[in-house]
N, C-alpha and C positions, 0 to 999 in steps of 0.2 A: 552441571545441573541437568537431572533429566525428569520428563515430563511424568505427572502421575501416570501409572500405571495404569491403563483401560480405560481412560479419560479424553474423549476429543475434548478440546477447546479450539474455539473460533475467535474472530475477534473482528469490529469494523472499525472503523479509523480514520474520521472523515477529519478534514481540514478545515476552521472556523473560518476563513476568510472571504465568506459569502454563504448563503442557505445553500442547503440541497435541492439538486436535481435529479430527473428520472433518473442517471445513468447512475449516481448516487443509490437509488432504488433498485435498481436490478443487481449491484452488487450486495448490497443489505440483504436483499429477500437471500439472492443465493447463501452467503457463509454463513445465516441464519438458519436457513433450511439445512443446510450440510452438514451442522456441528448438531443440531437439536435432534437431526434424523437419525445420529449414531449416539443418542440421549446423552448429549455433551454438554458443554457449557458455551455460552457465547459471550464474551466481551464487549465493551464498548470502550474506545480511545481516543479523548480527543485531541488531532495533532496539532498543537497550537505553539509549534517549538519556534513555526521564522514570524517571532514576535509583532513583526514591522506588517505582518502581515493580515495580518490576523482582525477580525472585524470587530468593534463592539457590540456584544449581544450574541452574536453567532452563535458561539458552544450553547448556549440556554435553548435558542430557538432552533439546533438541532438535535439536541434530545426532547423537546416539546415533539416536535415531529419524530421522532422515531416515536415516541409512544402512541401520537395519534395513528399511526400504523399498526398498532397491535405489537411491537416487539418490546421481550420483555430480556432486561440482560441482566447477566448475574454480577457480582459482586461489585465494588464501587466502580464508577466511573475513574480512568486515572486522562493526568493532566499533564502533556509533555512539559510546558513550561515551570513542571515544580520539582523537575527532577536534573536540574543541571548540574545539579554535584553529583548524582550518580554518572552521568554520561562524561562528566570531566575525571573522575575517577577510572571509569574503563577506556580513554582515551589514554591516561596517565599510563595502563599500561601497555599500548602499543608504542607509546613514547618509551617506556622501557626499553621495550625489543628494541629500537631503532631503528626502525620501518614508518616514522613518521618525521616530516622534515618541513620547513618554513619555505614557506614558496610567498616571492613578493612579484608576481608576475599578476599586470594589468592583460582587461579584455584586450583593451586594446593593443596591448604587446605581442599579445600571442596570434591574433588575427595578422600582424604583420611578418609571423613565422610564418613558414612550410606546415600545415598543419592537414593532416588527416579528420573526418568526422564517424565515429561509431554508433553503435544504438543509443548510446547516451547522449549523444552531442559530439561537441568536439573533443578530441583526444589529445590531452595535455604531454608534449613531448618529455617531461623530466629535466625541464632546461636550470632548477632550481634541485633537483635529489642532491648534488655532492656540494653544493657552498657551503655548507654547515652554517645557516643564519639562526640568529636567536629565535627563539620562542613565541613568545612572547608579543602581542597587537600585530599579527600576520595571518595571516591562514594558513591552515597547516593542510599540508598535502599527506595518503597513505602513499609509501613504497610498493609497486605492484610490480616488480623485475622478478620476483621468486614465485609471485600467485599462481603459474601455470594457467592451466587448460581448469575452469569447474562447470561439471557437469549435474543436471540432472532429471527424473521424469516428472513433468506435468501431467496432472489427469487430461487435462484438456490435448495440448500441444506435443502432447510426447516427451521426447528427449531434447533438451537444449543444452548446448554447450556452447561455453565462450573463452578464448583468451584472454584472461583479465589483462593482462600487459596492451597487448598490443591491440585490442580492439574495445577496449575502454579508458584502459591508461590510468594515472595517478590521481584517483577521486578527492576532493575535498570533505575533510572530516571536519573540520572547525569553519566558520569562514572569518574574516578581518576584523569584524561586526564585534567577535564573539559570538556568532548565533552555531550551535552543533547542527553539522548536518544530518537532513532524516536516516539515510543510508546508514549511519552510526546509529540514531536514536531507535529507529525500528526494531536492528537487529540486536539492543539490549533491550526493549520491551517487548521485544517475540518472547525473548527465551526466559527473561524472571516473571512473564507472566504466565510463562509455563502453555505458551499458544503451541498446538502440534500440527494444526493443521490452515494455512492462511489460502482460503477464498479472495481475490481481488481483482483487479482490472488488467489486462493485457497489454496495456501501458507498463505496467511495472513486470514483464518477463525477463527484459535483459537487467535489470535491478539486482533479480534476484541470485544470479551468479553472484556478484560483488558481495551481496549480502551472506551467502553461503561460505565466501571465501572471510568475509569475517566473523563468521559464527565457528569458522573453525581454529582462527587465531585465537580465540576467549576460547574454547574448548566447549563451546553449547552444543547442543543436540540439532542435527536437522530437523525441520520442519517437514510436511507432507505440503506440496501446492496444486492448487487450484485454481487455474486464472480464466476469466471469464472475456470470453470476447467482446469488443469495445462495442457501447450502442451509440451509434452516429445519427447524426440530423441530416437532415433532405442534403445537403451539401455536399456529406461522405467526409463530416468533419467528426471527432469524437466528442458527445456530451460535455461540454466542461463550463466554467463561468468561464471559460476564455472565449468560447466560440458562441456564448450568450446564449448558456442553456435557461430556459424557461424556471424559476423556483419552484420548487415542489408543492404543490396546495394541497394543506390537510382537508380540503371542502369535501371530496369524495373520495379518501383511501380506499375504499374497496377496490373503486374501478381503478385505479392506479396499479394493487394490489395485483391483480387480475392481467393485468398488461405485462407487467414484469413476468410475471408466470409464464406469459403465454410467451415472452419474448426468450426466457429461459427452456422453453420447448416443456413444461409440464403440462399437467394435465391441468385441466378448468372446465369440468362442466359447469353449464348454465344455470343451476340453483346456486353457485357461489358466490352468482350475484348479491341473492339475498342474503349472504351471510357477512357478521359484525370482521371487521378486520383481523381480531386473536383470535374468530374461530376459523379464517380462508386460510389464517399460516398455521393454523394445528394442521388443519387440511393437508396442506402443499408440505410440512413436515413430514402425517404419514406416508405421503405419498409420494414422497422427495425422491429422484432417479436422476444422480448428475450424470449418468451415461445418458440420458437423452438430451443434455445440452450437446454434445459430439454429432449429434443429425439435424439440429438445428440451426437455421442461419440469424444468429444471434445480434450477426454486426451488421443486419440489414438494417436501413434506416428508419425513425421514427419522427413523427411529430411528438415532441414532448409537452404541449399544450392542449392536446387533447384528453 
């Protein structure tokens, strides 16, 4: 499948299982500005795939907020959890290939191995690739002995490369649960929603190997990325509901609006105060320069309750 032709698409993709936070916001503002500044399209995705996790209410009262921000996205909203027959379908075919194998290894099994840790975590030895176990109520591990080295350029970061084998090791594609994992689900709703360019957080850099390496087993098109540097709290911890980021308050988007900007190193002069929220990102659109996130110290710390 390849992307329309002269078409950016963007896309955000927040996870229902608690509101948005600032750091939420400075990736919104960015792959908004990025894809609408090359007059593209912008997506919106909600990933609500690890079900268990997922909040009541959440998806409604994150696109309530994204609007009171002024962002406006195109086509419908899509819903990871309504798409599990697509993603068991293209799992089906790396079950094909036979490069996918049942792995019945506990946490706790594997912490009592010789075990390595990479950017992802720990790195899964392969102690389960050749039993040939059923199917079926397991988790199912990818084969990564053949992935090699994948490489590629970041606007931001440069060149990254990784050894899928040996310094990520044998991802989970299913997990025991049943629930698909994202690593799977992303890299089929990058590509049939024809996304060419993904804006996101610096947390998901070493991701996006694994993700490449299976985008090229489906035969999809690479993406263009852009990953934005982490914005941390007084701590030097990154924004997250883990590290008890502040919820985003629609009370003043402008000044919210305005902070992200300035934390993305754009410009904001001082009458943008005055301006409604869809007209400070028409603004920050025309005047969108992601070369100037690269002189910017982005992953300096913020209060996000100011």
């Amino acid at each position: 499948m390849q992307p329309s032709v002269g078409i950016t698409t963007g896309r955000f993709a927040p996870t229902p299982s608690g509101p948005l936070h600032f750091g939420s916001l400075v990736t919104a503002v960015a792959s908004y500005c990025h894809a609408k500044s090359m007059k593209g399209k912008w997506l919106v995705r909600i990933e609500d795939l690890d079900t268990p996790r997922v909040t009541t209410g959440a998806a409604d009262d994150i696109l309530l907020a994204i609007e009171a921000f002024g962002f406006e996205w195109d086509d419908d909203v899509l819903y990871q959890s309504q798409r599990f027959q697509i993603y068991q379908g293209y799992l089906d075919e790396l079950i094909q290939l036979g490069i996918v194998y049942g792995c019945n290894c506990s946490r706790k099994k594997l912490l009592e191995k010789p075990h390595h840790t990479g950017p992802l975590g720990t790195i899964y030895g392969g102690y389960c690739r050749h039993k040939h176990q059923q199917l079926n109520n397991i988790k199912l591990r990818l084969n990564t002995e053949q992935a090699g080295k994948i490489e590629f350029t970041d606007q931001y970061y440069g060149t990254i490369n990784r050894d899928i084998d040996s310094e990520i090791g044998d991802i989970i594609l299913k997990r025991q649960d049943g629930i698909y994992a994202y690593h799977l689900a992303v890299v089929i709703d990058d590509a049939l929603q024809q996304v060419n360019y993904i804006v996101r957080g610096a947390d998901l850099i070493d991701a996006t190997c694994v993700h490449l390496y299976l985008n090229r087993l489906f035969g999809f098109p690479d993406a263009q990325y852009l990953h934005v540097p982490l914005v941390k709290n007084k701590y030097g911890e990154k924004l997250s509901k883990q590290s008890g980021a502040t919820a985003l308050s629609v009370e003043n988007p402008e000044k919210l609006l305005l902070k992200a900007l300035h934390i993305l190193g754009q410009n904001t002069p001082a009458e943008l105060s005055t301006y409604k929220p869809v007209e400070i990102l028409q603004y920050a659109i025309t005047h969108w320069d992601s070369k100037k996130i690269l002189n910017h110290s982005a992953n300096s710390s913020v209060n996000d309750t100011d």
